[in-house]
N, CA, C and O atoms as a printed pandas DataFrame, in Angstrom:
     atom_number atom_name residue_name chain_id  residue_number  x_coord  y_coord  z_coord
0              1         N          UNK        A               1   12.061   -2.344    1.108
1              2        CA          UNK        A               1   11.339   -1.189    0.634
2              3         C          UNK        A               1   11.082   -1.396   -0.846
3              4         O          UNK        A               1   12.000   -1.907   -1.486
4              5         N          UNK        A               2    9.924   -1.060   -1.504
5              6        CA          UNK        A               2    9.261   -1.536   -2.642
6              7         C          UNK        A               2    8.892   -0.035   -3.113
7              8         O          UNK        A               2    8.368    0.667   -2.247
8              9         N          UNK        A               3    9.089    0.495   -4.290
9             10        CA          UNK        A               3    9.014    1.756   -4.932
10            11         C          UNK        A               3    7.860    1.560   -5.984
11            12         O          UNK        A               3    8.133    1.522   -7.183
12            13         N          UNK        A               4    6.350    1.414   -5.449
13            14        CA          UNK        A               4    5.353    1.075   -6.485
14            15         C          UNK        A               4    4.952    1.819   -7.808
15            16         O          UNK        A               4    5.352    2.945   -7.511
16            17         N          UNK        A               5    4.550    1.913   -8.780
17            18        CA          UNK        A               5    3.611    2.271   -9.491
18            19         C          UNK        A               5    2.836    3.087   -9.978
19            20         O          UNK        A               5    2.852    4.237   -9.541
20            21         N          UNK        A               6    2.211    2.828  -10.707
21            22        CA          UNK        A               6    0.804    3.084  -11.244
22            23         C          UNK        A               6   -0.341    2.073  -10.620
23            24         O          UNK        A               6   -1.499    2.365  -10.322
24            25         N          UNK        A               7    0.085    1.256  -10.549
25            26        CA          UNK        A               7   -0.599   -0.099   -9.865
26            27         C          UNK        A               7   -1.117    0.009   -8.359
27            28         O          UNK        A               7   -2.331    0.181   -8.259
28            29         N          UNK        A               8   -0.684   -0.035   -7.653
29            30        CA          UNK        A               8   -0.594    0.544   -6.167
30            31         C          UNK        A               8   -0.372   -0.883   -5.550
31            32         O          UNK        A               8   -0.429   -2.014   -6.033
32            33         N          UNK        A               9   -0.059   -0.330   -4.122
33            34        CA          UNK        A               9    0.341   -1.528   -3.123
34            35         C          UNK        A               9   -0.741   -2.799   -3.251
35            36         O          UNK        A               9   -0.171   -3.888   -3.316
36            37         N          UNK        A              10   -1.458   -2.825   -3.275
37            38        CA          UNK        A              10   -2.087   -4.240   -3.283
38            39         C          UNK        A              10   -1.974   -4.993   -4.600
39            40         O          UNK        A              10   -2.065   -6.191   -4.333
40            41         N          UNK        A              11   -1.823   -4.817   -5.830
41            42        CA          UNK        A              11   -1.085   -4.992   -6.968
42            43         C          UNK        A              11    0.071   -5.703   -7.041
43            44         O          UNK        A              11    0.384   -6.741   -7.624
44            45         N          UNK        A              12    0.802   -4.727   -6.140
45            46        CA          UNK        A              12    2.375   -4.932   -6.405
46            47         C          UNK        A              12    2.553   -6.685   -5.098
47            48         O          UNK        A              12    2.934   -7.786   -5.496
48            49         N          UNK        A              13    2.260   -6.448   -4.058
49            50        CA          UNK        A              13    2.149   -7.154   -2.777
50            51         C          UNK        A              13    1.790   -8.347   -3.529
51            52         O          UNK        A              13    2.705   -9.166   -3.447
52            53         N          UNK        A              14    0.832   -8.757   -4.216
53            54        CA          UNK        A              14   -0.321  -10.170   -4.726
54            55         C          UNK        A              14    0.818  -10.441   -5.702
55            56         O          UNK        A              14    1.181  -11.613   -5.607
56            57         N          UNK        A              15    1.548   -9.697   -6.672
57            58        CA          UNK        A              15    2.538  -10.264   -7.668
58            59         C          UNK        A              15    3.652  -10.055   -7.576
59            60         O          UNK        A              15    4.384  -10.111   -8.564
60            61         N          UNK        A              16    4.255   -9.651   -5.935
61            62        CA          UNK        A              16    6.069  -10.079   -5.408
62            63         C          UNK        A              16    5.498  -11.270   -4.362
63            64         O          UNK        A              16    6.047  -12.298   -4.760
64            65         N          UNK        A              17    4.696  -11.584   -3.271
65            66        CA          UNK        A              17    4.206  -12.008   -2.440
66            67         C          UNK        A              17    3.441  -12.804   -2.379
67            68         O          UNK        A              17    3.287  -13.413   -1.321
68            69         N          UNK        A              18    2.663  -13.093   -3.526
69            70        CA          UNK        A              18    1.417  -14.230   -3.993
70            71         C          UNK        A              18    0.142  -13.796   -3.171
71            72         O          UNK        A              18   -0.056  -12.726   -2.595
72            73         N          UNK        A              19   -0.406  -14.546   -3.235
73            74        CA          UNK        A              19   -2.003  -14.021   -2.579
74            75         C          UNK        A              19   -2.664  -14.422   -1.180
75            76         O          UNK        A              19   -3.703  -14.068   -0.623
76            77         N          UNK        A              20   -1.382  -15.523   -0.757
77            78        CA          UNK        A              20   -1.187  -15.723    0.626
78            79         C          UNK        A              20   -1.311  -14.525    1.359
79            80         O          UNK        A              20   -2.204  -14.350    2.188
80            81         N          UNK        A              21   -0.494  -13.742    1.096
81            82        CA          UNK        A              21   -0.191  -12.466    1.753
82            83         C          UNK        A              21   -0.860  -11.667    1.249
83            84         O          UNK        A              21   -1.420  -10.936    2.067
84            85         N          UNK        A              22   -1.155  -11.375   -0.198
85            86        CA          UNK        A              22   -2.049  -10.124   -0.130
86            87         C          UNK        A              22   -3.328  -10.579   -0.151
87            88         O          UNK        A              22   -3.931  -10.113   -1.118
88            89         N          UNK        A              23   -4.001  -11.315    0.535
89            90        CA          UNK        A              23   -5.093  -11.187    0.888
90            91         C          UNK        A              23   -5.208  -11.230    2.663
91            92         O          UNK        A              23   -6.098  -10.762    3.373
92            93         N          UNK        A              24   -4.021  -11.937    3.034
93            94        CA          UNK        A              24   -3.751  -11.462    4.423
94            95         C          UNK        A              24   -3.612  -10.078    5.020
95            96         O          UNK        A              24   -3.937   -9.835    6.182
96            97         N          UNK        A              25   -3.199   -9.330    4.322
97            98        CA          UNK        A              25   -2.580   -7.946    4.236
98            99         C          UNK        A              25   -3.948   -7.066    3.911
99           100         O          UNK        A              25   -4.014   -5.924    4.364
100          101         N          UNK        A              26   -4.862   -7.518    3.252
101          102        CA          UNK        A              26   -6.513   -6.680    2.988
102          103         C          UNK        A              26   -5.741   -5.704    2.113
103          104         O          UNK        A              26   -4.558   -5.692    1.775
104          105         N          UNK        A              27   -6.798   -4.858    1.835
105          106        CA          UNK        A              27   -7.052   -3.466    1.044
106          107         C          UNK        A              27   -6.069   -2.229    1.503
107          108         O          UNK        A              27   -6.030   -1.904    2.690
108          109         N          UNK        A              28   -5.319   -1.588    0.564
109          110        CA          UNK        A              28   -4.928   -0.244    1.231
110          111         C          UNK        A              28   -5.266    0.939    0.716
111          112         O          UNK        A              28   -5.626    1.158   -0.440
112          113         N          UNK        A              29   -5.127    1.803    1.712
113          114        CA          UNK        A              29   -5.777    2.789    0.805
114          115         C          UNK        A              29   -7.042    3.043    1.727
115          116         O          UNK        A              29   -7.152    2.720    2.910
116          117         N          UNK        A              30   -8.064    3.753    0.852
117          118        CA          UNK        A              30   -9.659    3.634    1.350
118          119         C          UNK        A              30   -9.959    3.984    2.624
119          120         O          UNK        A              30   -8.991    4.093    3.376
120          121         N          UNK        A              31  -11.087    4.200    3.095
121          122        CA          UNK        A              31  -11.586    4.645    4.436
122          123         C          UNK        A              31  -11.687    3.689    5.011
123          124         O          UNK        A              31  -12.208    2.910    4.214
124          125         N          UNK        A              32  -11.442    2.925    6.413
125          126        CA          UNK        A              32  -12.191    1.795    7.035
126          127         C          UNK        A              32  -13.071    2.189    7.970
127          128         O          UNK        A              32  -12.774    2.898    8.931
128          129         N          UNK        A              33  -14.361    1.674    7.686
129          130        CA          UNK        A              33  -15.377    2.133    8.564
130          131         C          UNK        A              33  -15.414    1.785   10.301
131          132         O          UNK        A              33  -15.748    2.322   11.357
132          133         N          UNK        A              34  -14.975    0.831    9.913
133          134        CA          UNK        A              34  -14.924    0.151   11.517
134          135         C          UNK        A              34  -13.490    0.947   12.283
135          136         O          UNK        A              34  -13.768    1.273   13.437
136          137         N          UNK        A              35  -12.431    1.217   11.985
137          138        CA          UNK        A              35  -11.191    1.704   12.655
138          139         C          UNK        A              35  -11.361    3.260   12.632
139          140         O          UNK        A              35  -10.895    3.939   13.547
140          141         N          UNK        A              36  -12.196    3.953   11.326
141          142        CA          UNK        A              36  -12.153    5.417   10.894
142          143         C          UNK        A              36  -10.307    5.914   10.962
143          144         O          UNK        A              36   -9.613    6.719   11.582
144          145         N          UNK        A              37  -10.182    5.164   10.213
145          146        CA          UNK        A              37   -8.944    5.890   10.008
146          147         C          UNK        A              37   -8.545    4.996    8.177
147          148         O          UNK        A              37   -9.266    4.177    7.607
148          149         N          UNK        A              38   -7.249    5.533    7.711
149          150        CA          UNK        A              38   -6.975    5.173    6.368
150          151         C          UNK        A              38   -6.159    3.078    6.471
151          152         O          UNK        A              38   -5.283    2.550    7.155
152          153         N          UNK        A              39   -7.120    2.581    5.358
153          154        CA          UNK        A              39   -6.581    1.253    5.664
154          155         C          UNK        A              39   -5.494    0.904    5.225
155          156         O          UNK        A              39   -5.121    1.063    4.062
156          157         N          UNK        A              40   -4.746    0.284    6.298
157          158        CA          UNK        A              40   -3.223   -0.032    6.176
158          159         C          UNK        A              40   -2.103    0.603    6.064
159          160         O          UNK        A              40   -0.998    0.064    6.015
160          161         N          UNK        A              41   -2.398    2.168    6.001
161          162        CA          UNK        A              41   -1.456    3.275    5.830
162          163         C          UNK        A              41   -0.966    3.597    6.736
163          164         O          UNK        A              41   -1.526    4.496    7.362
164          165         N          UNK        A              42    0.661    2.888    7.411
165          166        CA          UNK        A              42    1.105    3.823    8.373
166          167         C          UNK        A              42    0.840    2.987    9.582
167          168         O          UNK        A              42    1.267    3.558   10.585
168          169         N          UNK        A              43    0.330    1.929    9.818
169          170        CA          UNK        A              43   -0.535    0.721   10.395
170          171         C          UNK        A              43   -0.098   -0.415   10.364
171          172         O          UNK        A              43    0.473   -0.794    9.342
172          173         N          UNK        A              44   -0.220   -1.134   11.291
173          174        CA          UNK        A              44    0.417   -2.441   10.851
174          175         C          UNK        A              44   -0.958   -2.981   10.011
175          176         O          UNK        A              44   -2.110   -2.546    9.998
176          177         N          UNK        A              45   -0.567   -3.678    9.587
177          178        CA          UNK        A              45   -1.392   -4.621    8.287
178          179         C          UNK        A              45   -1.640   -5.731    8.762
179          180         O          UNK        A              45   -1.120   -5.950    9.857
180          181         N          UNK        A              46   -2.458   -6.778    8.185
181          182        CA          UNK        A              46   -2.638   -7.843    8.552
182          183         C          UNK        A              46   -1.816   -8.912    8.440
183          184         O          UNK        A              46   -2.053   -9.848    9.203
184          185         N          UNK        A              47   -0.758   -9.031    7.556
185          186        CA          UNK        A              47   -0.029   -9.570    7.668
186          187         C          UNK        A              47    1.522   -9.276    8.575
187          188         O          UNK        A              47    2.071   -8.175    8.614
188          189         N          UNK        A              48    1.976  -10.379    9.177
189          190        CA          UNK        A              48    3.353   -9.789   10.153
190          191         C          UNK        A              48    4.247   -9.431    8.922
191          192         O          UNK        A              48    4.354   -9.973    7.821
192          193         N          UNK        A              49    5.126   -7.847    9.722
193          194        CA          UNK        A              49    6.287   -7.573    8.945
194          195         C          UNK        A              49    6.013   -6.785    7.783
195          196         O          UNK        A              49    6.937   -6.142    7.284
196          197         N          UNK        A              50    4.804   -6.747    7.259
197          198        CA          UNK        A              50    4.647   -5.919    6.277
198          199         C          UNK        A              50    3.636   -4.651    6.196
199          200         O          UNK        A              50    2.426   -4.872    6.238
200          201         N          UNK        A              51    4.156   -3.234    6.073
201          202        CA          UNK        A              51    4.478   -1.806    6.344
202          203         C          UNK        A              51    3.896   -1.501    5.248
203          204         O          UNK        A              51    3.998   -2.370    4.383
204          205         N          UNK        A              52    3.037   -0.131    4.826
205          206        CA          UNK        A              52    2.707    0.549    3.861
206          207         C          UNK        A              52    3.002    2.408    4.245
207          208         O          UNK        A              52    2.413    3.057    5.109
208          209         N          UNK        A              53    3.847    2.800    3.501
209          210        CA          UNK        A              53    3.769    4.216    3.352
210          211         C          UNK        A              53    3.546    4.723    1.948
211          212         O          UNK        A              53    4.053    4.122    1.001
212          213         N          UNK        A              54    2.829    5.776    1.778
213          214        CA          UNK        A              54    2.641    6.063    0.165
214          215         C          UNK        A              54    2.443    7.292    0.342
215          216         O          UNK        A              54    2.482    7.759    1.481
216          217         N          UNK        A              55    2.140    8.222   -0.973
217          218        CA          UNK        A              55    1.362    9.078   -0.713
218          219         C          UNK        A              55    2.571   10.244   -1.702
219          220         O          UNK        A              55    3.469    9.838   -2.440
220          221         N          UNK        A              56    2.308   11.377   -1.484
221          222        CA          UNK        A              56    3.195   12.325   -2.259
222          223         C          UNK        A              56    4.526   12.630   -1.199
223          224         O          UNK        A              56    4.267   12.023   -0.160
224          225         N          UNK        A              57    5.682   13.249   -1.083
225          226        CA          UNK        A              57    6.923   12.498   -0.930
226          227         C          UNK        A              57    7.046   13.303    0.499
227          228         O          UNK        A              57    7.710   12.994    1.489
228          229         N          UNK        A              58    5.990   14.699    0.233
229          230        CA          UNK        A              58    5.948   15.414    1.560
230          231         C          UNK        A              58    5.264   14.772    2.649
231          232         O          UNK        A              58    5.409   15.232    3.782
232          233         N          UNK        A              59    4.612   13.873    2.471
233          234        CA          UNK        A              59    3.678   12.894    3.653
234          235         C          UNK        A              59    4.577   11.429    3.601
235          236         O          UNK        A              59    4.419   10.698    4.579
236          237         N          UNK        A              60    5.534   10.943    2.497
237          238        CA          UNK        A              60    6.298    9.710    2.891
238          239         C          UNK        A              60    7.238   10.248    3.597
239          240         O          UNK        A              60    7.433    9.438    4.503
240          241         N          UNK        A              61    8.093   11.320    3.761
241          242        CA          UNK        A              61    8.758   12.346    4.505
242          243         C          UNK        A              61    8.533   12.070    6.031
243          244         O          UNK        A              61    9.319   11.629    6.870
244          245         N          UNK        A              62    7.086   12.504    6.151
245          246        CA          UNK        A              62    6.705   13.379    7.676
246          247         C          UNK        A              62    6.018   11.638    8.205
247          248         O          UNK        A              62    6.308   11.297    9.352
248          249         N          UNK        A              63    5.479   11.021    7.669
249          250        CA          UNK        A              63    4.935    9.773    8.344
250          251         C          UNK        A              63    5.741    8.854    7.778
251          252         O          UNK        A              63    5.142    7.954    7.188
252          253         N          UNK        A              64    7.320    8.789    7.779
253          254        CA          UNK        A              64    8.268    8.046    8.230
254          255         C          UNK        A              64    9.188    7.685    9.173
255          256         O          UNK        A              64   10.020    6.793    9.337
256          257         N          UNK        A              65    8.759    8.710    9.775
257          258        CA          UNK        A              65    9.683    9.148   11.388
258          259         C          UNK        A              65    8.465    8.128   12.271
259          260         O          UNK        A              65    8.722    7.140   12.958
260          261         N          UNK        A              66    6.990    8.780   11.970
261          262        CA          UNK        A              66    6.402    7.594   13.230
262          263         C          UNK        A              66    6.403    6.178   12.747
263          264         O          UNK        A              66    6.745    5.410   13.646
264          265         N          UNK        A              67    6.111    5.548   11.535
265          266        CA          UNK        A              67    5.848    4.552   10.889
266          267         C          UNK        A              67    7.548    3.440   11.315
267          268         O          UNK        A              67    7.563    2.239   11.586
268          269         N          UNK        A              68    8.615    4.281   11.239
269          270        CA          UNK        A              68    9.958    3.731   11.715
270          271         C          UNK        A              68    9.833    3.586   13.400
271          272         O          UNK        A              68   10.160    2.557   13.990
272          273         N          UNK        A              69    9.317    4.760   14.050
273          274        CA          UNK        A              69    8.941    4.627   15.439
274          275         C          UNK        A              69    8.207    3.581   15.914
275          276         O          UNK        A              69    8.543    2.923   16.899
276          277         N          UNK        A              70    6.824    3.315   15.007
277          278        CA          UNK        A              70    5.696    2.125   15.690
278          279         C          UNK        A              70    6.647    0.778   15.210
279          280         O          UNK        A              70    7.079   -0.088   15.971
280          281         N          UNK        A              71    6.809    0.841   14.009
281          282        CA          UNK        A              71    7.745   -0.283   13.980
282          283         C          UNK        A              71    8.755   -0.882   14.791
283          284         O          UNK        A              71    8.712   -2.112   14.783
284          285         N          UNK        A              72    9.678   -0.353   15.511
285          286        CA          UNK        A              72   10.516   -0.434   16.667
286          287         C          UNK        A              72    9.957   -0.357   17.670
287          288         O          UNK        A              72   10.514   -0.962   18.587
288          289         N          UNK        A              73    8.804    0.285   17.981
289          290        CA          UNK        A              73    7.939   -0.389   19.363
290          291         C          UNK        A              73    7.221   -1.615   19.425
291          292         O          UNK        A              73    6.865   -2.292   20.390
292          293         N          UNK        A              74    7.029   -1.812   17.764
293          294        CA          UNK        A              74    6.076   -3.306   17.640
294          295         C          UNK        A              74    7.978   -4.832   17.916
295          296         O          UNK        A              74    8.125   -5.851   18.591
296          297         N          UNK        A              75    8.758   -4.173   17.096
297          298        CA          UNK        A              75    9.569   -5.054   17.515
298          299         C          UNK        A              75   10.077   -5.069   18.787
299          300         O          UNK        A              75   10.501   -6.155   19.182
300          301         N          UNK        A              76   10.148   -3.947   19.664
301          302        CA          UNK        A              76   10.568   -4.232   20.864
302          303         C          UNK        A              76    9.377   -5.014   22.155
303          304         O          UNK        A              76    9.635   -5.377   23.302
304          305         N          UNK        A              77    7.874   -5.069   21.283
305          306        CA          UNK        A              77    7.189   -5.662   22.259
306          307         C          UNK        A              77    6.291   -4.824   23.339
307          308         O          UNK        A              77    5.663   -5.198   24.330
308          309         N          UNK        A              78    6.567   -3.015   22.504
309          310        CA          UNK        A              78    5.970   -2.626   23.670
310          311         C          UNK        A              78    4.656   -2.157   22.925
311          312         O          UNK        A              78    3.918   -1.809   23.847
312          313         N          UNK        A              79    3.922   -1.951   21.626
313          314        CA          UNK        A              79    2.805   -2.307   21.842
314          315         C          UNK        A              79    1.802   -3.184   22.029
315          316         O          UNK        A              79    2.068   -4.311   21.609
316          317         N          UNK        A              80    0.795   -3.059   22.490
317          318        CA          UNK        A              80   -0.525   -3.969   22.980
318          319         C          UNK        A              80   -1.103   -4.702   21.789
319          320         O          UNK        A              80   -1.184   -3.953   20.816
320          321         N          UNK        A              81   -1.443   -5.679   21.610
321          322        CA          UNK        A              81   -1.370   -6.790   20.780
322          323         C          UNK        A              81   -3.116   -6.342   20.265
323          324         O          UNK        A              81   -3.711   -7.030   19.435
């Protein structure tokens, strides 16, 4: 778990992680047009293993219960690839 900034997650990701990964990992944040939903928030990311929650502490709160949930379904194999 990584406690970002002023900078924000794609910042922080490119200079703990190098650019292997944060460019594997794309943009967070922002609208994605093609999914219509928020990119990388709460989502698996493009890169394996790496998770984004942000936001003010009442939404890291309430979308940590599912974000811990999809996570343990992605490790147990039971979502669809």
């Amino acid at each position: 778990m990584l406690a970002t900034g002023y900078k924000g997650q794609e910042h922080m990701v490119r200079s703990l992680f190098g650019d292997a990964v944060a460019d594997r990992a794309g943009p967070v944040w922002g609208f994605d047009p093609v999914a219509q939903e928020l990119r990388n928030m709460w989502t698996p990311t493009g890169h394996p293993g790496l998770w984004f929650t942000a936001g003010a502490f009442s939404q890291c709160r309430v979308y940590s219960k599912y974000l811990a949930l999809r996570i343990k379904a992605e490790e147990l194999g039971l979502c669809a690839a």
